[in-house]
C-alpha positions in Angstrom: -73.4 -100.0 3.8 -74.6 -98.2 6.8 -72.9 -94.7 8.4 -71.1 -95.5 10.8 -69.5 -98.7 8.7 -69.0 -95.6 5.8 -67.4 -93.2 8.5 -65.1 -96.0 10.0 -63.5 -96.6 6.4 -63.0 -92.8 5.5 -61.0 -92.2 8.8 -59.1 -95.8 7.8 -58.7 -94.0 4.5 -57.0 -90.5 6.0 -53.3 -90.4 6.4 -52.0 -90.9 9.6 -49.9 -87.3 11.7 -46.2 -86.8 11.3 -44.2 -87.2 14.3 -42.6 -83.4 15.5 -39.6 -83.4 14.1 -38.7 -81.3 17.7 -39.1 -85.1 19.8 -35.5 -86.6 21.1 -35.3 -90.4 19.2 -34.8 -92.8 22.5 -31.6 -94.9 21.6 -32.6 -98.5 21.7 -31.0 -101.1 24.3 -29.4 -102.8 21.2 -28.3 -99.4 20.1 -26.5 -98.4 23.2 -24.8 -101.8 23.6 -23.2 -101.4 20.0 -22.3 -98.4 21.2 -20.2 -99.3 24.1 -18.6 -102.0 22.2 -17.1 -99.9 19.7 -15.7 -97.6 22.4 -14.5 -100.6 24.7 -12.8 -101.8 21.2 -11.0 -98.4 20.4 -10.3 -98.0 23.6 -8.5 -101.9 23.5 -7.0 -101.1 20.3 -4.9 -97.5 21.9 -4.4 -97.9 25.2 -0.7 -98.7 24.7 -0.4 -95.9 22.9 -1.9 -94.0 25.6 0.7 -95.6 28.6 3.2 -95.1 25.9 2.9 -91.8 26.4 2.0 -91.3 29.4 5.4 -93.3 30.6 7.3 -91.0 28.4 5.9 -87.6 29.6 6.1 -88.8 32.8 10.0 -90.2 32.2 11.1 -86.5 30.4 9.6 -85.0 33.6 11.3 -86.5 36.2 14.6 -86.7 34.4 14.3 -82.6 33.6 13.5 -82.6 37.2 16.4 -84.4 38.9 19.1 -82.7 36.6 18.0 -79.3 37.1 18.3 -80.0 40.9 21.5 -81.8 40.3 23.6 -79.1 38.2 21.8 -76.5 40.9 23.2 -78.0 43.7 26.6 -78.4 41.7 26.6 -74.4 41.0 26.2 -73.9 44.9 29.2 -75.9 45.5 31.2 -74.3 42.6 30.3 -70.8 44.4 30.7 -71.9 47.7 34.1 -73.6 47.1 35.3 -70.0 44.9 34.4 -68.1 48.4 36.6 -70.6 50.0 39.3 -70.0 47.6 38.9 -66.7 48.2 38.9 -66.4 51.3 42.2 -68.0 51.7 43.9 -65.3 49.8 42.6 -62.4 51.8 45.4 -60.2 52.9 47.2 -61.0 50.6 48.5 -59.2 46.8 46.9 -61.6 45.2 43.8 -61.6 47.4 43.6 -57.6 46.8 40.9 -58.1 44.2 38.8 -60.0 46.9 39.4 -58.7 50.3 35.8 -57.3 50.9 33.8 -60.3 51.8 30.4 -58.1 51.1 31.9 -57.6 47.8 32.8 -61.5 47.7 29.0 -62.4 49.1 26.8 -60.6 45.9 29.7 -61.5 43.2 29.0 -65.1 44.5 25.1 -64.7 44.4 25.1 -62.9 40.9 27.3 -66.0 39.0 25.4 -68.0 41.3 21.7 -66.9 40.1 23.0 -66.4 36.5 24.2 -70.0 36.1 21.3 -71.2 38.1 18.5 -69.0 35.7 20.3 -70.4 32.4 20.7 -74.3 33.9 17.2 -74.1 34.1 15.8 -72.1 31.4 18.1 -75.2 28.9 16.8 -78.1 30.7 13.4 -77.1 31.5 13.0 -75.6 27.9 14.3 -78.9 26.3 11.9 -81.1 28.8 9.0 -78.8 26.9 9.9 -79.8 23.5 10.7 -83.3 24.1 7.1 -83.6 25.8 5.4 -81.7 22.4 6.9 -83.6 20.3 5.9 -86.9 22.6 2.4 -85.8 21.0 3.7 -86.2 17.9 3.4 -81.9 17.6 5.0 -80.2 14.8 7.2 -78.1 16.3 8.6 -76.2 13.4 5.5 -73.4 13.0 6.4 -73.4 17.4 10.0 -72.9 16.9 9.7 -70.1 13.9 6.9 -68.3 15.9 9.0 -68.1 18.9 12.7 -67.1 16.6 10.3 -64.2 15.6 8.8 -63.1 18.8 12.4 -63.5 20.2 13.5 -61.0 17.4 10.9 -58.4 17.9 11.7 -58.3 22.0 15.3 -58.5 21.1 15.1 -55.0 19.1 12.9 -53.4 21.6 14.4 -54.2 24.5 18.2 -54.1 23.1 19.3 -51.7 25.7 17.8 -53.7 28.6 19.6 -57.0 26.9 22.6 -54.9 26.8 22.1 -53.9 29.9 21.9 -57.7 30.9 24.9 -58.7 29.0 27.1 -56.5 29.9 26.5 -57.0 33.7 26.9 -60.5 33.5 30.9 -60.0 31.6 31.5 -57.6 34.2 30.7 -59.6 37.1 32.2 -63.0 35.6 35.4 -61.2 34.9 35.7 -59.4 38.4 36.3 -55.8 36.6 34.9 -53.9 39.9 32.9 -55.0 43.1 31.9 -53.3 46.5 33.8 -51.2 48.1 36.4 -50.5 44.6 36.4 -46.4 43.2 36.0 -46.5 40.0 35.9 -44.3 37.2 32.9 -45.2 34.7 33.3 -42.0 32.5 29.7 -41.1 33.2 30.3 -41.2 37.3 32.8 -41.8 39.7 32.6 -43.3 43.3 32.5 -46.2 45.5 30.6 -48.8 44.4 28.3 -49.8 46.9 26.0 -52.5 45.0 26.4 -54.3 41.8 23.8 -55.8 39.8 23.1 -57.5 36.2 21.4 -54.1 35.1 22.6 -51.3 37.2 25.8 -50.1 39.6 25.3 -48.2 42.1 28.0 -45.7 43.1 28.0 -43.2 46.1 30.1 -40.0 44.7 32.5 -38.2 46.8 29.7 -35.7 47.8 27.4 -38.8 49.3 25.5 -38.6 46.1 24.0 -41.9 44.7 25.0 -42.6 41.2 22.8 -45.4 39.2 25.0 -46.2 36.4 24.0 -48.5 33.6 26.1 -51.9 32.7 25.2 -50.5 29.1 26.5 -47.0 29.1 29.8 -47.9 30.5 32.0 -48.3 27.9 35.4 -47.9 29.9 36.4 -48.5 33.5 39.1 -47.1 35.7 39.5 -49.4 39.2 41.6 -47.6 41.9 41.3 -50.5 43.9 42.3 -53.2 42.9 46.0 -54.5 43.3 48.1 -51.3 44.5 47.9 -48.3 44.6 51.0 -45.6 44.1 51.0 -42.4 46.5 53.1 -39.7 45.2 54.7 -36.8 46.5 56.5 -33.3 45.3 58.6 -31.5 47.9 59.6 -28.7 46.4 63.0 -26.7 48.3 65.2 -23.7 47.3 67.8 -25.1 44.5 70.6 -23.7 47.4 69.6 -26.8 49.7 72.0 -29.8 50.0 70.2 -32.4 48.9 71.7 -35.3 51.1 70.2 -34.2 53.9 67.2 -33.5 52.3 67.1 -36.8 51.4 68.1 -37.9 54.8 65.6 -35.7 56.4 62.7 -37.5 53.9 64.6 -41.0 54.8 63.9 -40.8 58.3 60.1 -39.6 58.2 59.3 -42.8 56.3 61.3 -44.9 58.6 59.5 -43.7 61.2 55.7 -43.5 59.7 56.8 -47.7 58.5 57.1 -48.9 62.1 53.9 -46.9 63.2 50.2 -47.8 63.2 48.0 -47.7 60.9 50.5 -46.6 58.4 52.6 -50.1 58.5 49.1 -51.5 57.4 48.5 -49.2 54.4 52.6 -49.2 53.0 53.1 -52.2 51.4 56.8 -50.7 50.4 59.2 -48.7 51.4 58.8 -44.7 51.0 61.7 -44.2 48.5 63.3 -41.0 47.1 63.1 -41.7 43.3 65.6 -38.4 42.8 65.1 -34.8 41.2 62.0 -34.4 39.4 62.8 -31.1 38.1 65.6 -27.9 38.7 64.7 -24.5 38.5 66.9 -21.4 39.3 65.3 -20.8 42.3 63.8 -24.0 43.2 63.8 -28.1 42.7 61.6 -30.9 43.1 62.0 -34.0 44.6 60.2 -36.4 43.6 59.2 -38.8 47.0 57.1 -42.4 45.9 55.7 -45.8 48.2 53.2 -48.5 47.1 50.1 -48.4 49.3 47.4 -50.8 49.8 44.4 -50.0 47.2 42.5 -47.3 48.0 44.5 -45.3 50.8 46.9 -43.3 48.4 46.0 -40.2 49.0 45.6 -40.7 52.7 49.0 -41.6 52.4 50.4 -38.4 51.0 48.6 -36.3 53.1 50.5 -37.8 56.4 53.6 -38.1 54.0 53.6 -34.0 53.3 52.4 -33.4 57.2 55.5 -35.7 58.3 58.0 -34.0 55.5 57.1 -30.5 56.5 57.6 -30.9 60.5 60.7 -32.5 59.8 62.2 -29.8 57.3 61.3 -27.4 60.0 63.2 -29.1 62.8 66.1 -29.4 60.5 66.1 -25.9 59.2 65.7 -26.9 55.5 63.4 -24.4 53.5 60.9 -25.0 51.5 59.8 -22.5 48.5 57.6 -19.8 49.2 57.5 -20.6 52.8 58.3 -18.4 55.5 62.4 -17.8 56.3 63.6 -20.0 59.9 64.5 -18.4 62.8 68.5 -17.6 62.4 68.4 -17.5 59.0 69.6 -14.2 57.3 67.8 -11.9 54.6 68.4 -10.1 51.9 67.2 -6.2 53.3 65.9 -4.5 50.3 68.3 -1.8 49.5 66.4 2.2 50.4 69.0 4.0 47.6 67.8 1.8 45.0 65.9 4.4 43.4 68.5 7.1 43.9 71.4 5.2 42.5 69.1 4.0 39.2 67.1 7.2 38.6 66.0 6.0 35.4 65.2 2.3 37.7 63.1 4.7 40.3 61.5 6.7 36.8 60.1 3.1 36.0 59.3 2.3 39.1 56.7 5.4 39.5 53.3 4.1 40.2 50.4 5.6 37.8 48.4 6.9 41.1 51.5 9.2 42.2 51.4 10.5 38.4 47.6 10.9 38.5 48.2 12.9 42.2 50.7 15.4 40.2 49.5 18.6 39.2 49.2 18.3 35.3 50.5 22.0 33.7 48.6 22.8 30.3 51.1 23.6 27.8 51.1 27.2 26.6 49.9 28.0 23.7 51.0 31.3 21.5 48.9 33.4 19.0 
């Protein structure tokens, strides 16, 4: 055997390189088509499933989406049609709890955007579960998750919740609105703005009082329905009282037919009688129903109109100064001669202090 023939069968012999184990196989043409197949069968085999679905999302969707518009649109009218309703009434006593149409305007657009925000968040949230469990989604480890997190943000925001709450009661049942003074406990005032989380009140200093729905836990409304304005006239127990009570008769006649008063009396000024009789005095007691709000502007024409007229008629009132023609009692100058222990009493201690003050004598 020659070399080269020896050479030849030792590098026949030799094992042949592995291939890098780093090279990308190239898929074969039959490998790709088998390929394809399989995912032109699965897709065959689901797509149903898939339009199934897809038509059923899409159905939840536009139904969520046409009833929240609907019920919307519905609340408008509702709110819209109460404005009506209430507008009809103004002037009236039954239309005294809605006579300020600014006060009518944000009552209607707070029941209007709290019925509005819950009609959506019901619908919308529903739509979301339908469409999860669509995808066949186990919704209980969702539903417990969000019970829990609703739980937490409950207890730490309680007071803004309350807050919330609280606001929407007091606007759905009408307990105060702009332009009412109120009494909250922790501030009184006009309100001038009412919302789901604070009221805002303007005291009777033009301070600005932001009261929380929250912290009011009582509520006094001066202005709603009628209001009563009351007044003591208090005259010398010697009087006669019919023509006192003529004399107070007459003023609210008069102030009845006048302007702006007929506006503000929605009754007749009546004497209700004696409130109280003293030895030197008595009290009568003078009352008319006034339109919410304007009581004590009321009484303070009712006293200037009383007084002016007692004057003209000579009647007197306590502690006021005696009338023209009218006699008094002189105080008598012998008082303190005819009552010497009287006068003795009587000695003031700065005319004892001006004495001179003898020492007693003493004896040894």
């Amino acid at each position: 055997m020659s070399l080269s023939a020896a050479a030849l069968s030792a590098a026949g012999s030799s094992p042949s390189p592995s291939p890098s184990p780093t090279a990308p196989s190239v898929p074969s043409l039959r490998d790709a088509h088998e390929s394809a197949t399989n995912a032109a069968g699965w897709v065959e085999e689901n797509w149903s499933t898939w339009l199934a679905i897809g038509l059923r999302v899409l159905l939840i969707v536009v139904i969520a989406a046409v009833l929240r518009a609907v019920v919307r649109r519905a609340i408008t009218k509702l709110i819209d049609r109460m404005n009506r309703t209430a507008g009809t009434m103004d002037g009236t006593a039954l239309g005294g709890l809605l006579v300020n149409a600014e006060r009518r305007r944000q009552r209607s657009q707070a029941i209007g955007s709290v019925l509005r925000s819950m009609a959506s968040f019901v619908i919308l949230g529903t739509a979301a579960l339908m469409v999860l469990g669509t995808f066949q989604i186990n919704l209980a480890p969702l539903l417990a998750s969000a019970g829990v997190a609703g739980v937490a943000i409950g207890f730490g925001a309680r007071n803004l919740v309350t807050d919330f709450l609280s606001g929407v009661f007091m606007i759905l049942e009408d307990q105060y609105g702009v332009g009412d003074s109120i009494d909250a406990g922790v501030a009184s005032g006009e309100v001038i703005e009412v919302g789901l989380r604070v009221t805002k009140l303007r005291g009777d200093n033009g301070e600005i009082w932001y009261v929380r729905n929250g912290e009011v836990k009582r509520i006094g409304n001066l202005s709603q329905g009628w209001s009563t304005a009351g007044v003591d006239v208090t005259v010398r127990s010697d009087e006669d009282l019919d023509r006192v009570k003529e004399a107070i008769a007459a003023v609210g006649e008069r102030m009845s037919k006048e302007e702006p008063w007929n506006e503000m009396l929605w009754g007749p000024i009546e004497v209700l009688g004696l409130d109280s009789v003293l030895l030197d005095s008595m009290v009568v007691r003078v009352s008319a129903k006034t339109m919410p709000g304007k009581a004590l502007t009321v009484e303070r024409e009712l006293r200037w109109r009383i007084k002016r007229s007692f004057d003209a008629a000579g009647i007197r009132i306590v502690g006021g100064p005696e009338l023209p023609g009218q006699a008094t009692e002189a105080a008598d100058p012998t008082a303190g001669v005819a009552a010497p222990s009287a006068y003795a009493s009587t000695v003031s201690p700065q005319s004892v202090a001006a004495s001179p003050i003898t020492p007693p004598s003493t004896t040894k």
